[in-house]
C-alpha positions in Angstrom: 67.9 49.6 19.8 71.1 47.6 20.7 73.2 50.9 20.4 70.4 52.4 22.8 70.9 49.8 25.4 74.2 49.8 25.0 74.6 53.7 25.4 72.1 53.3 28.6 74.1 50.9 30.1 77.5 52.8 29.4 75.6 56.3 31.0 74.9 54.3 34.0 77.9 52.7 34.7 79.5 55.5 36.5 76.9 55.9 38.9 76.8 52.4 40.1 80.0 52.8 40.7 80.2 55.4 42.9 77.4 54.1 44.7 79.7 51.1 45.4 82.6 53.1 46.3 80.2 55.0 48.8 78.9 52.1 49.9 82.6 50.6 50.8 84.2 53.8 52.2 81.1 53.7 54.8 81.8 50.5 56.0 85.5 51.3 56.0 85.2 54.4 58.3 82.4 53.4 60.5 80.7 56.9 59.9 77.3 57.2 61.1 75.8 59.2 58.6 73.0 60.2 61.9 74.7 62.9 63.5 75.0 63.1 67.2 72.3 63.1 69.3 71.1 65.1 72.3 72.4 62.6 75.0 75.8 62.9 73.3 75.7 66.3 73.3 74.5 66.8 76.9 77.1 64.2 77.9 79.8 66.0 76.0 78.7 69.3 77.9 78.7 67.7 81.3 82.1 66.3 80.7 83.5 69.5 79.6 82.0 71.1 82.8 83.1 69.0 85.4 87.1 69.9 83.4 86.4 73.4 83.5 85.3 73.2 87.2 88.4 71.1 88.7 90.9 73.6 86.8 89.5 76.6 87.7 88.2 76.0 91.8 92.2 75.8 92.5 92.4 78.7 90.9 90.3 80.2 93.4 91.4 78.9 95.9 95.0 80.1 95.5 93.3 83.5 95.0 91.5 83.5 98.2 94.9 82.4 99.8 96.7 85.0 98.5 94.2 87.5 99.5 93.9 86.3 103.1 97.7 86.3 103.1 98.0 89.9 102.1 95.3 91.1 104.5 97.2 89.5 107.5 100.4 91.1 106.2 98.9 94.1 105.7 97.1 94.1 109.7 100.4 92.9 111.2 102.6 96.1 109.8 100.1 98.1 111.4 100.2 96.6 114.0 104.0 96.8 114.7 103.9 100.4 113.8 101.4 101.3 116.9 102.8 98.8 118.9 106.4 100.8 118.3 104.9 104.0 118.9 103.6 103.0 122.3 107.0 102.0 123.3 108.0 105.2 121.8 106.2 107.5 123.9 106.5 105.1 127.0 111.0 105.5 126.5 110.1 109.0 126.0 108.7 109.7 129.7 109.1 113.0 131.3 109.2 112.5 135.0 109.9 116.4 135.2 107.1 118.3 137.2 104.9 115.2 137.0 104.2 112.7 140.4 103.4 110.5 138.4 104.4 110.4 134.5 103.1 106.7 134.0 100.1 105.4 135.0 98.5 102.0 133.5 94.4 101.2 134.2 92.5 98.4 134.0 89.1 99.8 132.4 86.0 99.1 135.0 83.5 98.7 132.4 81.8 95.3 132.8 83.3 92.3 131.7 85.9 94.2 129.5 89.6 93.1 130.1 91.0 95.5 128.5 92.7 99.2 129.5 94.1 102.3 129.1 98.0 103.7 129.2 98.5 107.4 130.1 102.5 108.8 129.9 103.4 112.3 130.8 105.6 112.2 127.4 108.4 114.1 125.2 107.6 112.5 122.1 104.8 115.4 121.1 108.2 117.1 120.6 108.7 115.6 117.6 106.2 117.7 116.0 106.6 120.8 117.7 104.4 120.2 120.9 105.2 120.6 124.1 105.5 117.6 126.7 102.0 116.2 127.0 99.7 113.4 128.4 99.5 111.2 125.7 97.2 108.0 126.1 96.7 104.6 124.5 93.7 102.8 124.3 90.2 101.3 123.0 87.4 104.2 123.0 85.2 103.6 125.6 81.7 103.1 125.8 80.3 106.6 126.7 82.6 108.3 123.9 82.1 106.7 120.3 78.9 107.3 118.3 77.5 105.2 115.5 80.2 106.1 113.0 83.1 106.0 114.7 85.2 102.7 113.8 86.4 100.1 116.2 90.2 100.0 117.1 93.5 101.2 119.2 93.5 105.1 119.4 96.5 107.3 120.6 95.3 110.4 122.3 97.9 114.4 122.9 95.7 115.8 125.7 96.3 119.3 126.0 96.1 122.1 128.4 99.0 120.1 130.4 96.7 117.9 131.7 98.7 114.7 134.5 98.2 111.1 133.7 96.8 110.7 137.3 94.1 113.5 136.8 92.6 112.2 132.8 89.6 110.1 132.8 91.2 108.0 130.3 87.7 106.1 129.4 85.9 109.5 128.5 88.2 110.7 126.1 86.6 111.2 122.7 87.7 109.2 119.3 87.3 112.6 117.1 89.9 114.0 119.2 92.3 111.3 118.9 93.9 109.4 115.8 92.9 106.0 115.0 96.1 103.7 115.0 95.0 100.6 115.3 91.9 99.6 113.1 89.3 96.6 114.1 91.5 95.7 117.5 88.6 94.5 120.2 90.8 95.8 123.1 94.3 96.1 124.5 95.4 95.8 128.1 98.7 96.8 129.0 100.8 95.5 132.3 103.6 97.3 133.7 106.2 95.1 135.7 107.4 96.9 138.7 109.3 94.4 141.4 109.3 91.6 139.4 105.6 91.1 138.6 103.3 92.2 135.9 100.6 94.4 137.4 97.6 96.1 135.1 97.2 98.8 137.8 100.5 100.9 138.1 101.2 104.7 138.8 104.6 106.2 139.3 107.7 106.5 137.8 109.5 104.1 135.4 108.4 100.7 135.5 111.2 97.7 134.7 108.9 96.5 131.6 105.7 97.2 129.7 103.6 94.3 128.0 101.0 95.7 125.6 98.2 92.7 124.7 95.9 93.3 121.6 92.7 91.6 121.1 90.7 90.6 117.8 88.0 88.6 117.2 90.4 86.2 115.6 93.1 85.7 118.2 95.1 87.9 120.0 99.1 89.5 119.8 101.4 89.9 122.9 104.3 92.3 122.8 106.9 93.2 125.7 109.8 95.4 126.1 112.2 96.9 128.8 112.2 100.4 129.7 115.3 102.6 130.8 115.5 103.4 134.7 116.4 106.4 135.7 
């Protein structure tokens, strides 16, 4: 029976002792043999949100700048390109056979400011047209439809048609080219004796100041004209 004992006691030995190693390397380590619990958890997940959220919103917001920034870019190279081409056509005046090759109106509709330029012009020369009444402006109420878009418009009226006779306000947007997109209005002044004037017919004026409206602000552009 002694031997028995004394085998039991050897088998067990081990065991005790890695209990007791167990039981030390917990205390050693702090490890809380529960887990983490749902508070943790949640609080872990809030934390990680409110990281994710302050590194990606400016992120976004640099995105939206960058968008905004390229749209504005985008409107004022348009925008230079029609202004440029009603210089253009103004420089290019034909006063030959015409009483009155430039003629600048202020539209009558009700509480619009803005207006219409008609020049008896060479530059439908440049592709192979013959000198024509060409005029700049906003369509007017009676013309555009539904589906027509909002902007500047450039009009080549035909049949040799003067400035002075055109009822610049009727003239259809399906017959002219848009050139100007989402522009409100534009008013052009013509300086003839030292003062602007947005009602002018005649020859050359000294200077023409083209004004273009959105619903965000509004661009002012002027230049001399040649005198003949």
């Amino acid at each position: 029976m002694d031997d028995d004992l004394k085998n039991g006691r050897s088998a067990d030995a081990p065991s005790e002792k890695r209990e007791k190693l167990s039981c030390l390397e917990t205390e050693k380590t702090g490890v809380d043999a529960r887990g983490f619990t749902l508070v943790e958890v949640l609080i872990a997940l809030a934390i990680g949100g409110i990281i994710m959220v302050a590194g990606v919103a400016p992120l976004m917001f640099t995105v939206r700048t960058l968008a905004s920034a390229r749209d504005d870019f985008a409107r004022m190279n348009t925008e230079r390109t029609a202004v440029n081409r009603i210089f253009q056509d103004a420089r290019e005046m034909n006063p030959l056979n015409c009483d009155t090759p430039f003629r600048v109106v202020k539209s009558g509709a009700l509480g619009d400011d803005g207006g219409y330029l008609a020049v008896w012009t060479l530059a439908p020369a440049y592709y192979d047209l013959p000198a024509s009444s060409v005029v700049w402006g906003v369509a007017g109420e009676s013309a555009p439809d539904a589906e027509t878009r909002a902007g500047l418009y450039r009009w080549v009226v035909p049949d040799g048609k003067m400035p002075r006779s055109l009822d610049v306000a009727a003239l259809d947007p399906a017959s002219g080219s848009l050139a100007l997109p989402d522009a409100r209005s534009v008013s052009f002044s013509a300086m003839d004796g030292g003062e602007w004037s947005d009602s002018y017919e005649g020859a050359f004026p000294r200077a023409l100041r083209v004004r273009l409206k959105y619903d965000d602000g509004e661009s002012v552009y002027e230049e001399m004209l040649p005198r003949f």
